[in-house]
Structure formats: structure tokens, C-alpha cells
C-alpha positions in Angstrom: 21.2 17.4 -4.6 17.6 19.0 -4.3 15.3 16.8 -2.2 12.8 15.1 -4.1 10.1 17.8 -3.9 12.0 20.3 -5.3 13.2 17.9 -7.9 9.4 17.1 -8.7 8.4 20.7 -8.3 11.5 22.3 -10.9 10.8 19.6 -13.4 7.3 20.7 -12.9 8.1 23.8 -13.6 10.3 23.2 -16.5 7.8 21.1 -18.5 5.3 24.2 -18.3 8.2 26.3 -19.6 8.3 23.9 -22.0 5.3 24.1 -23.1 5.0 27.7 -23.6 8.3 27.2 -25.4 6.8 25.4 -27.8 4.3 27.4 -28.2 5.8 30.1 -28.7 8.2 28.9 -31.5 5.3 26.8 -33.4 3.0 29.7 -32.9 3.7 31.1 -36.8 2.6 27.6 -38.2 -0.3 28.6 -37.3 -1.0 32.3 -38.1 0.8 31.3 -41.5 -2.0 28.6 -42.0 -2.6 30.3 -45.7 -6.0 28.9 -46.9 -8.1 30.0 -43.7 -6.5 33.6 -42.7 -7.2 34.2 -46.6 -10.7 32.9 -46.9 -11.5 35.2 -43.0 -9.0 38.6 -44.6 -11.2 38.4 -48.7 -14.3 38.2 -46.7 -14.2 41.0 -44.3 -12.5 42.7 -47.8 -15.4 42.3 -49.9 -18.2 42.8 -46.9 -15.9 46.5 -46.0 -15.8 47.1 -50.4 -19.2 46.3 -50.9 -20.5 49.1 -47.8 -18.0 51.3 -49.9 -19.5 50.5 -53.4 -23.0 51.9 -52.0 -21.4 55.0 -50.0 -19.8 55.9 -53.1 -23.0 55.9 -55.7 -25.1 58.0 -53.4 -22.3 60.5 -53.2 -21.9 60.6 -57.2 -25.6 60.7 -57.6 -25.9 64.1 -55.3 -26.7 62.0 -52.0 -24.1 63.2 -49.3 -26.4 62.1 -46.7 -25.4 59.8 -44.4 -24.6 56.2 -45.8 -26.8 52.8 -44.1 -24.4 51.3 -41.2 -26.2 48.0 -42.6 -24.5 44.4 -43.0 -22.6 44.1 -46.4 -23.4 41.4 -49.0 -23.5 37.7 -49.3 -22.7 35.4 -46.3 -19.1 33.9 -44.9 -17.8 31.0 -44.4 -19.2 28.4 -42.7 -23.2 30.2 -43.8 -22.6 32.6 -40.9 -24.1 36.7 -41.9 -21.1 39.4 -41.6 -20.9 41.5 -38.7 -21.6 45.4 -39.6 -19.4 47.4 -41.3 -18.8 50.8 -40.7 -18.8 53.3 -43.5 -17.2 57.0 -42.9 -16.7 60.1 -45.8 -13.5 62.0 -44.6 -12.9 65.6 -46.6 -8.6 65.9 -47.3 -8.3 67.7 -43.8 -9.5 64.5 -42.3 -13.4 65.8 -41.1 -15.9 63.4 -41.1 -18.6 64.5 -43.2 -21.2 63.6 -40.9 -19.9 64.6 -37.9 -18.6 61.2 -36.9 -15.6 60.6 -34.8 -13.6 57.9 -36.6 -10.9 55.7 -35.4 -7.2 57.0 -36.0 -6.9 54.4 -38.8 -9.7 55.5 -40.7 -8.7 59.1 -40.8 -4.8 57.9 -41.7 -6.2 55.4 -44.5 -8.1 58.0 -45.8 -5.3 60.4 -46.1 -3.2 58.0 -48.3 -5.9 57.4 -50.7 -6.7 61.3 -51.3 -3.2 61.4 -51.8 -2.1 58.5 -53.7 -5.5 58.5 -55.5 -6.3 55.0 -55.4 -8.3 52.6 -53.3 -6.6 51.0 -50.6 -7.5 47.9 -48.7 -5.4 46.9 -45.4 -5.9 45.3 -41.8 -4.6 46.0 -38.6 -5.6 43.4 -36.4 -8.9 42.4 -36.3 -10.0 45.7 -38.4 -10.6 45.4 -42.0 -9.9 48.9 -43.8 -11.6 50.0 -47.6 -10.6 54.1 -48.3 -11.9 55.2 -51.4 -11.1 58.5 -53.2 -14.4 59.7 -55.2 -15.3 63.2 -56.8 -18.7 64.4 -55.9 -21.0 66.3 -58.6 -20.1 69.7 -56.9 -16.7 69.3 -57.2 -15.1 68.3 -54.0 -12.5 65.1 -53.5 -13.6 63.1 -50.6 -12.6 59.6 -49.4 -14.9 56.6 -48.3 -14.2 54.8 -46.0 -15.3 51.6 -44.6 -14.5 49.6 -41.5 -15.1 46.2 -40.6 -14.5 44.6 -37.1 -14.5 40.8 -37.7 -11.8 38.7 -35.5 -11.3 35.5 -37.7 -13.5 32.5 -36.7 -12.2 29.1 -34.9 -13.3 27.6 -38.3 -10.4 29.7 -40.0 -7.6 29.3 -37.7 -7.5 25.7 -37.6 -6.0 24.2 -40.5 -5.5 20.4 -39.9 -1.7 20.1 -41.1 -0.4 23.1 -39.4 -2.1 22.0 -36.1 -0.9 17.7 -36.7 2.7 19.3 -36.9 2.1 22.0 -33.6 0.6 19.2 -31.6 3.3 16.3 -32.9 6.2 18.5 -31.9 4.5 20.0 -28.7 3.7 16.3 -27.4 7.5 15.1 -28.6 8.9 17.8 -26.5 6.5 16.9 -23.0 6.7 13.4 -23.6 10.2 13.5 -23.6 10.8 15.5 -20.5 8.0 13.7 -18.8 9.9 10.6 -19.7 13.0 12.0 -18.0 11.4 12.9 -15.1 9.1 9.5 -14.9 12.7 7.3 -15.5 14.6 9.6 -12.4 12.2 9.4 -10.2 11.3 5.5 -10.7 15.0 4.2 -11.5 15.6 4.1 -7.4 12.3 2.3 -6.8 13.5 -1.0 -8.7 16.5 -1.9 -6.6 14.1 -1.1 -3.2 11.3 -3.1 -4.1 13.4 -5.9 -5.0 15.2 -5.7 -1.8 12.0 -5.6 0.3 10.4 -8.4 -1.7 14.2 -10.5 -1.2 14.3 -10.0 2.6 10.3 -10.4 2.9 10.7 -14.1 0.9 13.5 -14.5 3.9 17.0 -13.5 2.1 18.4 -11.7 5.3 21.6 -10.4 2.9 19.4 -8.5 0.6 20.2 -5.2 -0.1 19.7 -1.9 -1.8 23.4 -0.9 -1.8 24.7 1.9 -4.4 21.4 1.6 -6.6 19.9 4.2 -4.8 21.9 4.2 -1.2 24.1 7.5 -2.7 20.6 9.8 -3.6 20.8 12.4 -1.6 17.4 12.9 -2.0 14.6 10.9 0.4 15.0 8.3 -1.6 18.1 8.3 -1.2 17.5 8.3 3.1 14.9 5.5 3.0 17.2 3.0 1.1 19.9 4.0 3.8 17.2 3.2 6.4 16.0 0.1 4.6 19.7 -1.2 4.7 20.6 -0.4 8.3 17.5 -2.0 8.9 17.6 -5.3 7.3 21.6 -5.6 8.7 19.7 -5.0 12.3 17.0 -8.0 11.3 20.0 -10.1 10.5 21.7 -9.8 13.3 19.0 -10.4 15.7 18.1 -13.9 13.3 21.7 -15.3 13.5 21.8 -13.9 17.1 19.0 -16.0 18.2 19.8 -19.2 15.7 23.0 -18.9 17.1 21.7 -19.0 20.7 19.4 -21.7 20.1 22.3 -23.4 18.4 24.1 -23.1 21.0 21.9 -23.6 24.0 20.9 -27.3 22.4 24.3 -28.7 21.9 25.2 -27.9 25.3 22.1 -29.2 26.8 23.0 -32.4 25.1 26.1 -33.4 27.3 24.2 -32.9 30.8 21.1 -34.5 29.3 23.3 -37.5 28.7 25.4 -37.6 31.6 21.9 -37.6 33.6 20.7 -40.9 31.9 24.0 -42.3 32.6 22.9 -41.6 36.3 19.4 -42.3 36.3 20.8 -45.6 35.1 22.9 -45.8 38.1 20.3 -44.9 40.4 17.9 -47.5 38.8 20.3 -50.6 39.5 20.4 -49.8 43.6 17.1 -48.1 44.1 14.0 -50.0 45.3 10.9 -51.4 43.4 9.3 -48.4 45.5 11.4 -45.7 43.3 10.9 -46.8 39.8 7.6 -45.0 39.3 9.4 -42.0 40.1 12.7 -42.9 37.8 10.2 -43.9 35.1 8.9 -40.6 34.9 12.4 -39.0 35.1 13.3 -40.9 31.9 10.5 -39.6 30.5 11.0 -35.8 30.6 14.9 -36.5 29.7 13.4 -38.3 26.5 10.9 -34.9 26.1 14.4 -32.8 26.5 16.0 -34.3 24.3 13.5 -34.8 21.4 13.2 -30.9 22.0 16.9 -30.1 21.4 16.6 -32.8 18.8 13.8 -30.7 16.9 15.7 -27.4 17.9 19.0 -28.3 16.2 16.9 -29.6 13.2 14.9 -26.5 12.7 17.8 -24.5 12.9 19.6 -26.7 10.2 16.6 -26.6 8.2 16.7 -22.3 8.6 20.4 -22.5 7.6 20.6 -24.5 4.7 17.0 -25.7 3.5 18.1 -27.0 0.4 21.2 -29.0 1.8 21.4 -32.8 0.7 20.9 -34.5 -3.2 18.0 -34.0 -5.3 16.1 -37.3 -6.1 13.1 -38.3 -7.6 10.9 -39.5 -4.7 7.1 -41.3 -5.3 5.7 -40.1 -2.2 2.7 -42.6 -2.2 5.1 -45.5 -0.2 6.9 -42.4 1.5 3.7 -41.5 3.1 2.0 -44.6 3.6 5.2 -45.7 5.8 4.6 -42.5 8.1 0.9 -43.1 8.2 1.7 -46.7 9.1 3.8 -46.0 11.7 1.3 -43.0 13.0 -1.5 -46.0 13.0 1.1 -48.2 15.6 0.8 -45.2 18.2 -2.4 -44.0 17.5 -4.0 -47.2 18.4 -3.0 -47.4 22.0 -5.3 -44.0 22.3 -8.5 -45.3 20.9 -7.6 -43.0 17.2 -7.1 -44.1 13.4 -5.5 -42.9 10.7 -6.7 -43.2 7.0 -4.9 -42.9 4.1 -5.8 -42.6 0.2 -3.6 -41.9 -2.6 -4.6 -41.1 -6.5 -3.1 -40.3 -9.7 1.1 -39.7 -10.3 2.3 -38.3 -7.0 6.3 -38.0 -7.5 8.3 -35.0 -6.8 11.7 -34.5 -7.2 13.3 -33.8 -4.0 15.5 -35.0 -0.7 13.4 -38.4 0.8 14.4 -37.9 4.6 13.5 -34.2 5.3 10.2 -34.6 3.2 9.6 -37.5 5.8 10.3 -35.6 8.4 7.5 -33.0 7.4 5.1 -35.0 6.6 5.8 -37.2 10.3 5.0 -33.9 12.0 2.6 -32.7 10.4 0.2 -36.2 10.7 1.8 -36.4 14.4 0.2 -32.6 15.1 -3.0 -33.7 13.6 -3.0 -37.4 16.1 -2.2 -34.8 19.4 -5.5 -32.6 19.0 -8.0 -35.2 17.2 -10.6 -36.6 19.7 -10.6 -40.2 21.1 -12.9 -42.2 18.7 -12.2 -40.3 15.8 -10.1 -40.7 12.7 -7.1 -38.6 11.0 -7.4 -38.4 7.4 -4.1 -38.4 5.3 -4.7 -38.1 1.3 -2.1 -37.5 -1.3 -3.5 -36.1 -4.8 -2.0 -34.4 -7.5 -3.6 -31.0 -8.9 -2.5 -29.8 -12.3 1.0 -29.9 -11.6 1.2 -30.0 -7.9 1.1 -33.0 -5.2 -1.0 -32.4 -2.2 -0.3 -34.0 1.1 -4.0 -33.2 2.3 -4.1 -34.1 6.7 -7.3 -33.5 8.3 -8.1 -34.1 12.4 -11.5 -33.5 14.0 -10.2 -31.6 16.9 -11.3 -27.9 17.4 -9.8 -26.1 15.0 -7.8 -22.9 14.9 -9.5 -19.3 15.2 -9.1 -18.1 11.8 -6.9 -15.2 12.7 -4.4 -17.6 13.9 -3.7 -19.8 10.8 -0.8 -17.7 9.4 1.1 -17.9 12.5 0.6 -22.2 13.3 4.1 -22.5 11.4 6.0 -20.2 13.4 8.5 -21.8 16.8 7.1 -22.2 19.5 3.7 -20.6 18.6 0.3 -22.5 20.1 -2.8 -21.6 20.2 -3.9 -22.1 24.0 -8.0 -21.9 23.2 -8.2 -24.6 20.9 -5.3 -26.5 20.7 -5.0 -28.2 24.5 -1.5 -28.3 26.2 -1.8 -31.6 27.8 -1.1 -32.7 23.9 2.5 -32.0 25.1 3.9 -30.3 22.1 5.8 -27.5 22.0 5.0 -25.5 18.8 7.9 -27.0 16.6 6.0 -29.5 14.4 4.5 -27.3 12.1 7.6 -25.3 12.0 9.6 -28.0 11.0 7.4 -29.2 8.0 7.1 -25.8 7.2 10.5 -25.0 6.5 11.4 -28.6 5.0 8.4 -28.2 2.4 9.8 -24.6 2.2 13.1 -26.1 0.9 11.5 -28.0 -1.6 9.9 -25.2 -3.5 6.3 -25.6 -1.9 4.3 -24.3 0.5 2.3 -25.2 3.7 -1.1 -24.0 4.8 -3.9 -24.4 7.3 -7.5 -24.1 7.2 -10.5 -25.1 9.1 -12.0 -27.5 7.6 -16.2 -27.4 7.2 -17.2 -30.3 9.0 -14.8 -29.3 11.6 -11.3 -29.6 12.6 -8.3 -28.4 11.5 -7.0 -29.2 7.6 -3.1 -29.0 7.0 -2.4 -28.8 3.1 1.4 -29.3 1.9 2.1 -28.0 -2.1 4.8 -29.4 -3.9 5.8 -29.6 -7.4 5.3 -32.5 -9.6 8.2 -34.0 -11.1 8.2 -32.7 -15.0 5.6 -30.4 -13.8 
């Protein structure tokens, strides 16, 4: 199979020999166009006739001498004056009478009419022919002859029906052809665009198999390419979810055993120790809320859309996470407020949508000043509910925002450490809103902080 530049440069090539083709084969539809190549062949007849007409009535009235090379009478088609006709007198050996040196068709014209006696008209080419035989006073038998160069006019070649039928079957021809051409080198594209959009929306089993994979062509190579390449992504995603599958569920048993110990350790050790086992309880509690949110992000990657579909009003969904938010937030000197309006239900699964909204208003509380408020509204739009949290902290550098809902990612600038997160927050809502058919987004807002918008679908949107 020829590469695809020698498959674009043959087919190329063949629609030009095409073309010609065409041409070629239509090409008497138009010199048989009747009505113009007959009004162009009596016109450069009667302008050759009419130099003729005068040669011969000075030769019968005793004037041999040499005839005007004038226009001949009237005017063409289209108002346009005649070109000049040429008139010659031949004697029966073929002499010009004047000396002239006539064209090969004059002399041979003039030849026939001495000898058939009779005016002949005829054209070769573009060269309109008169011979005339004609008896002068004194005797002798001479022959008149007049040419007349005129190639036919644009105005006479085109006739309207012959060209509509040249043209229809000239463009049926390339159309078709280009249409081939168009259709063999597009077919392949389909199947790899749709792959590339499938693994880029997260399908990791998408494909461009046998659709284009046995092309021997380029094509051909890059869907080959594109497959090995999108088995290699795969490999690495269920590598690492399997990793951090497994890493968290074997973390789990040590974590445990070690609060059965620091339990131990608390019933003998001194007053003087329980600062220090205090704070050990609290990492083990941070370790395990991590592998907590590790094995739920990586249940939420596997099967996002696990669980029954139900219709959920999210107004008392939310209020109870902003409640709850409002019981820890007060300890740190921070509010939350909350507003709902218009029909906010959605039809989805109650407990992960919890989940994403607890993070997400839990994010905003861990980077909004002391003093200040977090602002949690839910509003439908057309036919989407918004769950609209805003903080007053300092924001995100704009070309950060796409990458907030990736694991694990923070930005160190503006978003302090000391919060103690860990990046999964964000990731977490954004795969359980994900699930539900929406989407999540970030933007800073104008009057400062940091504005996290979920989109779902209304139910009977």
C-alpha cells in the first residue's frame, strides 16, 4: 500500500487526467455548437464574396489592375468591423497576376474552380476561401480569389446548452473522484478522533483497533502508535491505583494495631506523657483519614457511578454539611453562610454527593482568614443546580485553577500548609460530581478569594 503522499499525489494526478479526459471526449459538443460556428463561417463567406464581387467587375470592365486589399461589407456579429480580406487573380498555371505570392491554398482553390468552372467557397482552419473563375474582355480565363483570416470570436464558440452539458459532465466526473479521494483519506480519521476524544474524557480502554490500525499508510502508523500508547497510559493508571490501593489497606492494619498500643501506653504512662500521647493520636487520626480519602478516591476512579440513582433535594443535603462545617468553624473565630433559591433537586446517589460538597466547604474553611465568613449558595440556572462556595483567603494564581482537582496537587504560594491538607479534597468532589454528570470549577473570585462552583443537572432538566 503507497504511503499517504503518493496516494494524495496519484489521485492528484488522476483527477487532472481526468479532466483532460473529459475534455477531450466533450470537446465536439462544442465545435458542433451549430448556430455560432455558422453565424462566424457565412460571415467571413460573404466579407471573402463580397472582395471577390469587386475584383471581378474591374477585371470585366478592362481594369486588371490590382484590386483594394480593403475591409469587405457590412459588420459581424456582435457590431464588430471584419478583418481584411485578401483578394488574389491567379492565371490557369497558377501565377498571380500581380506578382503576389499567395498561400498554397489559394493557388490549389483556384485551380479547381478554372477547372470545374464554378465558384467555390471552403475553409481550412481559420482561413476563409472564395475562387472565382471570370473571362476578361481580351479573352483570357482567370480566377479570383479572396482570402479571409478571421479565427471565430469567443461570442461564437460559446453556445449556452453545449457548454451546461460540457461543464455538468466535466464537474460529475471531478466531483466524483474528488469524492473518492475526500471519503479514503477521511474514513480513518473518524475512528482516531473518537478514540482520542474517549481516552481524553478518561475511557483508558478506548481504542482505534482495525478501523484504521491495518493502513499501511501513516495513517495507518499513527493509529498503531495511538493504541500502543493509550495501552501504556493504562497500565501506568491501574499500576498506580493499584499501588495506592494497595499501600492504604496495608497501612490500615499497623495504623490499628498502634492505637491498640498507644492505648496501652496511655493506661501506665504518667500525667507527664499524655501531651506527647495526645499528639500521637493525632497524626494516627491524620493517617488514617488519609488512607481513608485514598481508598475513597480510588473507588470513586474505579467505578464513579457505583450505588442507586435517587432523586435527592439538595437544599437539606447541604444545609446539614454547612451546619456541621458552622460546629468546627466556630472554635477558629470563622462562619459559614448559606442561601438557597428556586427548585434545587437532582437525581443522583445522596452519600457521595455529601461527600463532595463536605470537601469542597471543608477546603474553603482551611484557607479563609480568621474573622471572615465562607459563603455556601445553592441556585438553579436554566437547567443546572449550582453549589456556589466562596472563602476570602488568597486565591489561586490563575494558571493554577485547572490543576486544584488533581491528587495531591497544592499550590504552596497561596494556599498555606499549616492548613494541613493534603490535596485530596478537591479531587474527591471532583470525581463524585464527575460521576453525576457535572462538572467542578474554580475561579477567583473579584472581591477576593477563591470561588468553587459545582454543575449538576436538574432533575427533569
Amino acid at each position: 500500500m503507497p504511503s499517504l503522499f503518493w496516494r494524495i499525489f496519484l489521485w492528484s494526478w488522476l483527477v487532472m487526467a481526468a479532466v483532460v479526459a473529459v475534455l477531450v471526449v466533450t470537446s465536439p459538443l462544442l465545435t458542433r455548437s451549430r448556430p455560432g460556428l455558422e453565424d462566424w463561417r457565412r460571415e467571413s463567406e460573404s466579407w471573402a464574396r463580397s472582395a471577390v464581387d469587386r475584383a471581378v467587375a474591374r477585371l470585366e470592365a478592362g481594369r486588371p489592375d490590382a484590386p483594394p486589399r480593403g475591409h469587405g461589407q457590412g459588420r459581424g456579429r456582435g457590431d464588430r468591423p471584419p478583418a481584411p480580406a485578401r483578394v488574389f487573380i491567379l492565371d490557369p498555371d497558377g501565377s498571380e497576376l500581380h506578382g503576389d505570392d499567395p498561400p498554397p491554398e489559394v493557388v490549389e482553390i483556384a485551380r479547381r474552380a478554372l477547372a470545374g468552372d464554378a465558384e467555390l467557397a471552403e475553409r481550412t482552419g481559420t482561413l476563409h476561401l472564395v475562387a472565382r473563375p471570370v473571362l476578361t474582355p481580351d479573352g483570357r480565363r482567370l480566377a479570383v480569389v479572396a482570402a479571409h483570416h478571421g479565427p471565430p470570436r469567443l461570442v461564437h464558440l460559446l453556445e449556452p446548452r453545449a457548454l451546461a452539458l460540457r461543464l455538468a459532465i466535466l464537474l460529475l466526473v471531478v466531483g466524483g473522484l474528488s469524492l473518492v479521494l475526500a471519503r479514503a483519506l477521511s474514513a480513518p480519521v473518524g475512528p482516531l478522533r473518537d478514540a482520542t476524544r474517549r481516552l481524553s474524557a478518561g475511557d483508558l480502554t478506548a481504542r482505534v483497533g482495525d478501523a484504521a490500525g491495518r493502513r499501511r499508510d501513516e495513517i495507518g502508523e499513527l493509529a498503531r502508535d495511538f493504541d500502543a500508547m493509550a495501552e501504556r497510559i493504562e497500565g501506568l493508571v491501574e499500576s498506580r491505583e493499584r499501588l495506592l490501593r494497595d499501600v492504604s489497606h496495608e497501612l490500615r492494619s499497623p495504623l490499628a494495631r498502634l492505637r491498640v498500643a498507644l492505648e496501652l501506653v496511655r493506661g501506665t504512662a504518667g500525667a507527664e506523657a499524655a501531651a506527647n500521647l495526645d499528639r500521637m493520636e493525632r497524626d494516627l487520626g491524620r493517617l488514617d483519614e488519609l488512607i481513608g480519602r485514598l481508598l475513597l478516591l480510588e473507588r470513586l476512579d474505579a467505578a464513579p457511578g457505583d450505588g442507586e440513582l435517587t432523586g435527592v433535594d439538595l437544599e437539606p443535603l447541604v444545609a446539614e454539611v454547612v451546619e456541621d462545617a458552622r460546629f468546627e468553624a466556630a472554635n477558629e473565630e470563622r462562619a459559614v453562610g448559606f442561601s438557597a433559591q428556586g427548585d434545587v433537586r437532582v437525581v443522583g446517589r445522596p452519600e457521595p454527593l455529601r461527600s463532595a460538597f463536605d470537601n469542597i466547604v471543608r477546603n474553603a474553611l482551611q484557607h479563609t482568614p480568621a474573622g471572615t465568613a465562607v459563603a455556601v449558595e445553592l441556585r438553579r440556572r436554566d437547567d443546572r443546580v449550582e453549589v456556589v462556595v466562596r472563602d476570602h483567603g488568597p486565591g489561586i494564581p490563575e494558571a493554577e485553577l485547572e490543576r486544584v482537582f488533581e491528587p495531591f496537587y497544592r499550590v504552596d504560594e497561596s494556599r498555606d500548609r499549616a492548613s494541613g491538607g493534603v490535596g485530596l479534597g478537591l479531587a474527591i468532589a471532583a470525581r463524585a460530581v464527575e460521576g453525576h454528570g457535572g462538572t467542578l470549577s474554580a475561579r477567583n473570585h473579584p472581591g477576593g478569594g477563591l470561588e468553587v462552583i459545582a454543575s449538576l443537572p436538574a432533575a427533569g432538566g
